[in-house]
VMD Tcl script that draws the C-alpha trace (Angstrom):
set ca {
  {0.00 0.00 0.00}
  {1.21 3.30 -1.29}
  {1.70 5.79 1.59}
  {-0.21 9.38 1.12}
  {0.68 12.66 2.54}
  {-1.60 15.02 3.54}
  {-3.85 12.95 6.29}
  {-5.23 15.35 9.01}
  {-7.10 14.45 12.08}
  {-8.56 17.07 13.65}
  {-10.31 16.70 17.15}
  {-13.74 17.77 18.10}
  {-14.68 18.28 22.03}
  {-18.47 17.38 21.71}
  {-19.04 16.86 25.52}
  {-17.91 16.89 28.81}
  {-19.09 13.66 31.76}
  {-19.03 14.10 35.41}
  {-17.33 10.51 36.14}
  {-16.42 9.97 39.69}
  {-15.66 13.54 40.77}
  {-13.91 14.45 37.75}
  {-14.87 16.16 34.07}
  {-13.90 13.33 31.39}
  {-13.94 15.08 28.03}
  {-16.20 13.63 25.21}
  {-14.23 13.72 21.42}
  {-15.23 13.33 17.96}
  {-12.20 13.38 15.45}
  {-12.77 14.61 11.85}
  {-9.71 12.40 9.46}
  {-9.24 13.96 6.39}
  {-7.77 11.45 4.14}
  {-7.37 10.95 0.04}
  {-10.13 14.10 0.20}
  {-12.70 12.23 1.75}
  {-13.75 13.84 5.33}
  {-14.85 10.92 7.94}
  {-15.96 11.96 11.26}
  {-15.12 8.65 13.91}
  {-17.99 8.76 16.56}
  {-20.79 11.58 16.74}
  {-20.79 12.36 20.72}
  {-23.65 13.87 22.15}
  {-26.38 15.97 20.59}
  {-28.98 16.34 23.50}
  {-29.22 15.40 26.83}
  {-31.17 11.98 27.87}
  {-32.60 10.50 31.10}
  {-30.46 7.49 30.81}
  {-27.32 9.67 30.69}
  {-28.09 12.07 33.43}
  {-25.88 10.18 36.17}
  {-23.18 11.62 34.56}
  {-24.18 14.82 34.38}
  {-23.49 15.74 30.46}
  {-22.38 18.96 29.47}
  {-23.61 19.05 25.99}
  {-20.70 21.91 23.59}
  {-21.95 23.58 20.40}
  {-19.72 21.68 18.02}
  {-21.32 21.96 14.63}
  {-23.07 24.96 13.01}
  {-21.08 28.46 11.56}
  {-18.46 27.95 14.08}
  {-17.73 24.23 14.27}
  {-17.96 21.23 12.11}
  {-19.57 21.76 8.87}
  {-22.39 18.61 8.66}
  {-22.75 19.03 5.08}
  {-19.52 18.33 4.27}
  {-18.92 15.14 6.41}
  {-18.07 12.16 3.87}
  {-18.77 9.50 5.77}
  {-19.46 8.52 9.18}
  {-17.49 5.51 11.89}
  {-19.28 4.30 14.91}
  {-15.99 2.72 17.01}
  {-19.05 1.33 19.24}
  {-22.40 2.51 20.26}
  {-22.54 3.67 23.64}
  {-24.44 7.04 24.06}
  {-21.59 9.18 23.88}
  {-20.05 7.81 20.53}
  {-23.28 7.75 18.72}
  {-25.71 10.69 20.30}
  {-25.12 12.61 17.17}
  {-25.62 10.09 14.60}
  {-29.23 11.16 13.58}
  {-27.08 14.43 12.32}
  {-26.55 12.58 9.20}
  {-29.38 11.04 7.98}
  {-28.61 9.46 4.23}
  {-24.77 9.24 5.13}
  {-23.07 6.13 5.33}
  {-22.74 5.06 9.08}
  {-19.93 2.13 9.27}
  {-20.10 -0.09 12.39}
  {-19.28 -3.73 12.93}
  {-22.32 -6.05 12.47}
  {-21.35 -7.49 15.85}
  {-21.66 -3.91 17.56}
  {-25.12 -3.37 15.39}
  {-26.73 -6.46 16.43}
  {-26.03 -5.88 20.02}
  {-27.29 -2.51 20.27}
  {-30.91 -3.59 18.70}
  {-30.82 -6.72 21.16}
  {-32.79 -7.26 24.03}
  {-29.68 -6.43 26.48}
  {-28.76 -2.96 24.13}
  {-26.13 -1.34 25.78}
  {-27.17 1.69 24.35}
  {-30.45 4.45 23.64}
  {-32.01 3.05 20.59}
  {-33.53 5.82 18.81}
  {-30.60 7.24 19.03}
  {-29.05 4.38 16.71}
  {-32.52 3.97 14.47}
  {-33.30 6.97 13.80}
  {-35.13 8.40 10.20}
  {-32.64 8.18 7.42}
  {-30.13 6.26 9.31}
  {-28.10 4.07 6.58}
  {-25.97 2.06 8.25}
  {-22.95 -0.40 6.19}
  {-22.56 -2.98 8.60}
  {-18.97 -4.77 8.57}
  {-17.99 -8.60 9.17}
  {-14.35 -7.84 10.46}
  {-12.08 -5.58 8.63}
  {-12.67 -3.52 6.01}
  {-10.70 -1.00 3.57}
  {-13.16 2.28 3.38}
  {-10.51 4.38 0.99}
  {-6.72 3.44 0.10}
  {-4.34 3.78 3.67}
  {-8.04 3.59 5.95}
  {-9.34 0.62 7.21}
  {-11.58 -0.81 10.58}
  {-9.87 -2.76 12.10}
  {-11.92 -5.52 14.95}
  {-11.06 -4.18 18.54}
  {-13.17 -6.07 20.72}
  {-13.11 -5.45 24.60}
  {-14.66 -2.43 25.45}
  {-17.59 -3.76 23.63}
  {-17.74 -7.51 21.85}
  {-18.17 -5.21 18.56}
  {-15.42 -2.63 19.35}
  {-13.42 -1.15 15.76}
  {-10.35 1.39 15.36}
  {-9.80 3.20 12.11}
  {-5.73 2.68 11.15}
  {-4.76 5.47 8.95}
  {-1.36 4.73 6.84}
  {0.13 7.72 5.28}
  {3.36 9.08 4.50}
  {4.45 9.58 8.40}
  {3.26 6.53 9.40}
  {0.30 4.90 11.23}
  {-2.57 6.60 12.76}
  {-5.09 5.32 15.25}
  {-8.39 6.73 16.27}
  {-9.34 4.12 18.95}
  {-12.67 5.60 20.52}
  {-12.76 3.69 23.96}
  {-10.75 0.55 22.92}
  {-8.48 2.80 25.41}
  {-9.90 5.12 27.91}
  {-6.47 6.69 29.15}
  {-3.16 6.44 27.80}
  {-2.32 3.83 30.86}
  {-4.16 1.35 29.07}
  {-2.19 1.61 25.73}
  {1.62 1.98 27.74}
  {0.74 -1.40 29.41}
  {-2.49 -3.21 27.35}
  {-4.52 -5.86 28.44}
  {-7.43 -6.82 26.26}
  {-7.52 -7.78 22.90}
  {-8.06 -4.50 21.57}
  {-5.48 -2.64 23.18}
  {-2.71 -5.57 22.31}
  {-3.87 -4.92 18.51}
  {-3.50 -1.40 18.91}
  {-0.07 -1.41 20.12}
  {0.76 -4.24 17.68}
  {0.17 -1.96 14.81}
  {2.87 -0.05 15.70}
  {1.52 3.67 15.30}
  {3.04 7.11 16.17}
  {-0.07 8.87 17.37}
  {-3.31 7.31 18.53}
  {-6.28 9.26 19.20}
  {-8.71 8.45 22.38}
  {-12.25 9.66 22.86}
  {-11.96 11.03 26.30}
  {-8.41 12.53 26.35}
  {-7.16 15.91 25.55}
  {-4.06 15.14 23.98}
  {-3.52 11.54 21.95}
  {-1.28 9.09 23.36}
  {1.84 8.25 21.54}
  {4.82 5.83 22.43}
  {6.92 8.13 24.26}
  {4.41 10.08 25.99}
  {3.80 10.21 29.48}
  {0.19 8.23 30.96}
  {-2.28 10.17 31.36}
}
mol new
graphics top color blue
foreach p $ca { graphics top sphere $p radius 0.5 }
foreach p [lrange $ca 0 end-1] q [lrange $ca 1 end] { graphics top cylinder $p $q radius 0.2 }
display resetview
């Protein structure tokens, strides 16, 4: 595979959760890749009984001074827990990529997750069976841990490999010393900067935890 310059990942702070005394920041990252804009994960768009234990701060992060909807390519679910996928019915008609697994789960009778948030009018979803090449240098990669239907998008370009993980690592601690499947593939793929849902900076191998 050809490496391409030019790859940009460019985080969006969507939210902010009250988790155990602290304010655990809620990201959406925007890769632009080959010209094609993909936004990984959606965040939250409204506030929801089922969330309010964690006390969501909701951000204006789309509109004349955020992300532009419109021109959003394509759309990754890494999994769909509330805060990865509350902005999903943004993009009604837009390709939504998420494992089968992950899908089938979240329509079960044990969903781990706020349905009509996931089904909502216009959703079109491309379900995957494993891995899957979207454009030349990005693929989904399988992650499972944090959910059975877990993915990471791997982005290959001229500098190297990029990984935007969504909770197959919640802090960079998990990544300097893995121990599920997903974080062991994560590591394995060698990459210089990999980009977590619900840290400020990305974690990369000679970084500090965090």
């Amino acid at each position: 595979m050809s490496a391409t310059p030019g790859t940009t990942v460019t985080p969006v702070l969507v939210a902010e959760l009250a988790v155990e005394g602290e304010t655990m920041p809620v990201y959406a990252h925007l890769v632009e890749h080959r010209g094609v804009r993909v936004l990984v994960d959606t965040g939250l768009e409204e506030l929801h009984p089922l969330v309010a234990d964690m006390a969501p701060r909701v951000l204006p992060w789309h509109g004349p001074a955020g992300l532009d909807l419109a021109g959003v390519d394509l759309v990754v679910n890494t999994h769909l827990h509330v805060d990865h996928c509350g902005g999903n019915r943004l993009f009604p008609g837009v390709p939504i990529h998420v494992q089968q697994r992950e899908l089938d789960d979240a329509r079960g009778p044990d969903s781990h997750t706020i349905r009509e948030w996931v089904d909502f009018p216009g959703a079109r979803y491309e379900p995957a069976d494993g891995e899957v090449e979207l454009l030349p240098g990005l693929r989904l990669l399988p992650a499972p841990g944090h959910t059975p239907g877990s993915q990471v998008v791997v982005v290959e370009d001229a500098e190297g490999v990029t990984v935007v993980c969504g909770d197959t690592a919640v802090w960079h601690g998990q990544l300097d010393e893995p121990e599920d499947e997903g974080q062991r593939l994560v590591r394995s793929l060698q990459p210089h900067t990999v980009w977590l849902t619900h840290t400020h900076q990305p974690w990369r191998p000679s970084a500090p935890s965090s």
